[in-house]
C-alpha positions as CSV (number, residue, x, y, z in Angstrom):
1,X,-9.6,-37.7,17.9
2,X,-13.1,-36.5,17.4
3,X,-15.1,-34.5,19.9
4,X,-18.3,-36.4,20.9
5,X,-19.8,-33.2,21.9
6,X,-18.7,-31.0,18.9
7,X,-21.9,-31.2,16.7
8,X,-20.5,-28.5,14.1
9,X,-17.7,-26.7,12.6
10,X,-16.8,-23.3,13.6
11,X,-18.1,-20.4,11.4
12,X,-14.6,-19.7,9.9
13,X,-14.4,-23.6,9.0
14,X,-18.0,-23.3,7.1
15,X,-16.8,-19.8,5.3
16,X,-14.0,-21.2,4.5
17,X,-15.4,-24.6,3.3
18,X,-17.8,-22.7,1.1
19,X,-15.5,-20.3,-0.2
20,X,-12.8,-22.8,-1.3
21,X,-15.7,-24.9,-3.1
22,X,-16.6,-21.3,-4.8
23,X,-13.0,-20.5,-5.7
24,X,-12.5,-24.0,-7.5
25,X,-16.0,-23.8,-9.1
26,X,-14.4,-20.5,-10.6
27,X,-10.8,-21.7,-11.3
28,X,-12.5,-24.6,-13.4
29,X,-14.8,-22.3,-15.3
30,X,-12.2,-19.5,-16.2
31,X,-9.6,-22.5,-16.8
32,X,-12.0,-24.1,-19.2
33,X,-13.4,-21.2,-20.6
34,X,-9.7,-20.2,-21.7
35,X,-8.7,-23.2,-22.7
36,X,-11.5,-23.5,-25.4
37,X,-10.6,-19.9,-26.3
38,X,-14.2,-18.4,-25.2
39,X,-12.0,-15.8,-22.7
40,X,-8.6,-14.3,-23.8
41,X,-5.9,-13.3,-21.6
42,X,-8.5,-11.4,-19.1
43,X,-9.8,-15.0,-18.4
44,X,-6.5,-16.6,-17.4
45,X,-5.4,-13.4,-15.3
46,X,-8.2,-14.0,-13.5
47,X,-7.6,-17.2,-13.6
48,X,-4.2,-16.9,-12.2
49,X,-5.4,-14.3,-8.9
50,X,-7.8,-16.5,-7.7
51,X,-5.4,-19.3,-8.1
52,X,-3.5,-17.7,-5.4
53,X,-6.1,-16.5,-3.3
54,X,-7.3,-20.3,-3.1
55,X,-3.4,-21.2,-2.3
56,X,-4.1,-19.3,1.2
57,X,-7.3,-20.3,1.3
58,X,-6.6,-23.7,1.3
59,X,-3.1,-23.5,3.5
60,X,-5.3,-21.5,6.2
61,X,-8.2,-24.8,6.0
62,X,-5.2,-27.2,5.8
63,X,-3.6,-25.3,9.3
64,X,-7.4,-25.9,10.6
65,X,-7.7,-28.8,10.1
66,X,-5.1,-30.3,12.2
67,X,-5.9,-27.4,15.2
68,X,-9.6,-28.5,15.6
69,X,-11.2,-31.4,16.1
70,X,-13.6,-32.9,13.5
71,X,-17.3,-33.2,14.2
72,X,-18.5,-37.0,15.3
73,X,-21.2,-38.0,13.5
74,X,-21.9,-40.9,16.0
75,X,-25.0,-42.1,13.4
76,X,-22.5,-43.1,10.3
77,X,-21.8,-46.0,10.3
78,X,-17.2,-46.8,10.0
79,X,-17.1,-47.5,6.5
80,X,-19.0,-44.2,5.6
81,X,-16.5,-42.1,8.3
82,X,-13.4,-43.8,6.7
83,X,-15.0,-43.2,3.4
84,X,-15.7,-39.3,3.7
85,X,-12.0,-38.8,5.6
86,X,-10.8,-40.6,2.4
87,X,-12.2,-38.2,0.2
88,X,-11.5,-34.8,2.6
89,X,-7.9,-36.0,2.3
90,X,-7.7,-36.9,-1.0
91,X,-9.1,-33.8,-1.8
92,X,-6.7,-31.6,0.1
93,X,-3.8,-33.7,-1.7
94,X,-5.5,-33.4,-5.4
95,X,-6.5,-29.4,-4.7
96,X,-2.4,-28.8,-3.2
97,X,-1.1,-30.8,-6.7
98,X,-4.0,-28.8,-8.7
99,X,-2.5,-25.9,-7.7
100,X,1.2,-26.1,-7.3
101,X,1.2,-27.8,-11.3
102,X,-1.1,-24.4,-11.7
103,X,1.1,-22.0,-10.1
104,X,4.0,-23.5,-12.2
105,X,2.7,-23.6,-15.4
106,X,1.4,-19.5,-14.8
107,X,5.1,-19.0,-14.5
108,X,5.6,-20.0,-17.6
109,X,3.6,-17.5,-19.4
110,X,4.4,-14.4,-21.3
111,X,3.4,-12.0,-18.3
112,X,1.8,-14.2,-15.1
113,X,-0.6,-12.1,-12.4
114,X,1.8,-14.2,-9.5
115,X,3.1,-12.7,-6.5
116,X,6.0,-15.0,-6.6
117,X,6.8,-16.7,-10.3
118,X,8.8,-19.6,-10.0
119,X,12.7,-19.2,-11.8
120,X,12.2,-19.0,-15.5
121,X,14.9,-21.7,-16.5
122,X,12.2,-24.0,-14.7
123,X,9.2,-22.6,-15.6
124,X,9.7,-23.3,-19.3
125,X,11.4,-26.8,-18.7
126,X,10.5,-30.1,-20.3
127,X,9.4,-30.9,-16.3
128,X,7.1,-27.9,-16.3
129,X,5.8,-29.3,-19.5
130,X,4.5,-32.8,-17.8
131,X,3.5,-30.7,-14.8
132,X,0.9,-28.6,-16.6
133,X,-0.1,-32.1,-18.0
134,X,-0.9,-33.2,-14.4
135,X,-2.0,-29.8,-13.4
136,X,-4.9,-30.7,-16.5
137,X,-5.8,-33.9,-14.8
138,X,-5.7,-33.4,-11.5
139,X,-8.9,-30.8,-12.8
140,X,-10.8,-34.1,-13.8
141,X,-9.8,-35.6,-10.5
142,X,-10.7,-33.2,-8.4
143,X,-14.0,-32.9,-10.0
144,X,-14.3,-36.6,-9.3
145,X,-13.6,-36.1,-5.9
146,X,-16.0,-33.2,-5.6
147,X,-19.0,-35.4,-7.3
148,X,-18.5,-38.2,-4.6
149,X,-18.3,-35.8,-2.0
150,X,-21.6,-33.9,-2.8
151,X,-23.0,-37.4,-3.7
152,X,-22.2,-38.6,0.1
153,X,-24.2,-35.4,1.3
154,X,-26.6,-35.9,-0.9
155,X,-27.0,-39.3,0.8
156,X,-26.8,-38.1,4.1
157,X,-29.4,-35.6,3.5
158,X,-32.5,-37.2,1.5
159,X,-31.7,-40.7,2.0
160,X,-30.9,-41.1,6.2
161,X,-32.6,-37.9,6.4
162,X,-29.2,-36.7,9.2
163,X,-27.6,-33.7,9.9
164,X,-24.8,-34.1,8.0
165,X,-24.8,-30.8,5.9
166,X,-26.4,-28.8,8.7
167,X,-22.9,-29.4,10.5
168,X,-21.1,-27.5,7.5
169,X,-24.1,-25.2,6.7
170,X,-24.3,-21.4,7.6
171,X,-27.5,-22.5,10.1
172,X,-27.5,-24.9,12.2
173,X,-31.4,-26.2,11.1
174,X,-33.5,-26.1,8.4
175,X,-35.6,-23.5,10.6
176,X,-32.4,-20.8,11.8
């Protein structure tokens, strides 16, 4: 239940929001970038240690998430609150299926940067096959996801003029 008085997120919820936006932005780039052959195997190293730094990343936010209580915006109206904890859960759900289809289909290559590689007789199944499939959709998805979401701050922000971002932003005002 949300905290009438809580008016922002905690600092290690905003670093954390901001980094996990930061470390996707980058997964997509190197991802793409490799996958149109502009960065050999550097790209999808890189590719592969940031996936797993986003992994705790987005475990520790997930843990967060249900230990704190979310910020009330009392001025939204219900459809835009149910609306926006659509969209933070679907994104969760879209970024843990981005990256366990990722994590799986790294296993499967020549020499993956992983900490722990899934069993080789599964890595290089037909089922890992259809999960590096979803693992290239769920990219589109999430980037969906990620439009509406910046798209309802957006809103918030120039059109009802609120304090919506200011509640996940480093300062509290325009002026701090």
């Amino acid at each position: 239940m949300p905290d009438p008085t809580k008016t922002r997120y905690s600092h290690i919820q905003i670093a954390l929001h901001w980094l996990t936006a930061l470390l996707v932005l980058l997964m997509l780039v190197l991802g793409m970038a490799y996958s149109a052959e502009v960065l050999g195997a550097s790209g999808i190293r890189a590719h592969q240690v940031f996936g797993q730094i986003l992994i705790v990343v987005v475990c520790v936010r997930f843990v967060l998430s249900f230990r704190s209580k979310p910020v009330k915006n009392v001025s939204h109206l219900a459809i835009e609150r149910i609306t926006a904890s659509a969209i933070h859960w679907l994104l969760y759900l879209t970024l843990f299926v981005y990256l366990f289809t990722g994590y799986v289909a790294a296993s499967g290559l020549r020499a993956p940067m992983l900490a722990l590689p899934v069993p080789a007789d599964f890595a290089y199944s037909e089922f890992a096959e259809t999960l590096l499939d979803v693992h290239f959709l769920m990219k589109w998805v999430l980037l969906s996801l990620f439009a509406l979401h910046i798209a309802g701050v957006l809103k918030h922000h120039f059109w009802d003029k609120d304090r919506t971002f200011f509640n996940m932003w480093f300062s509290s005002t325009k002026g701090d």
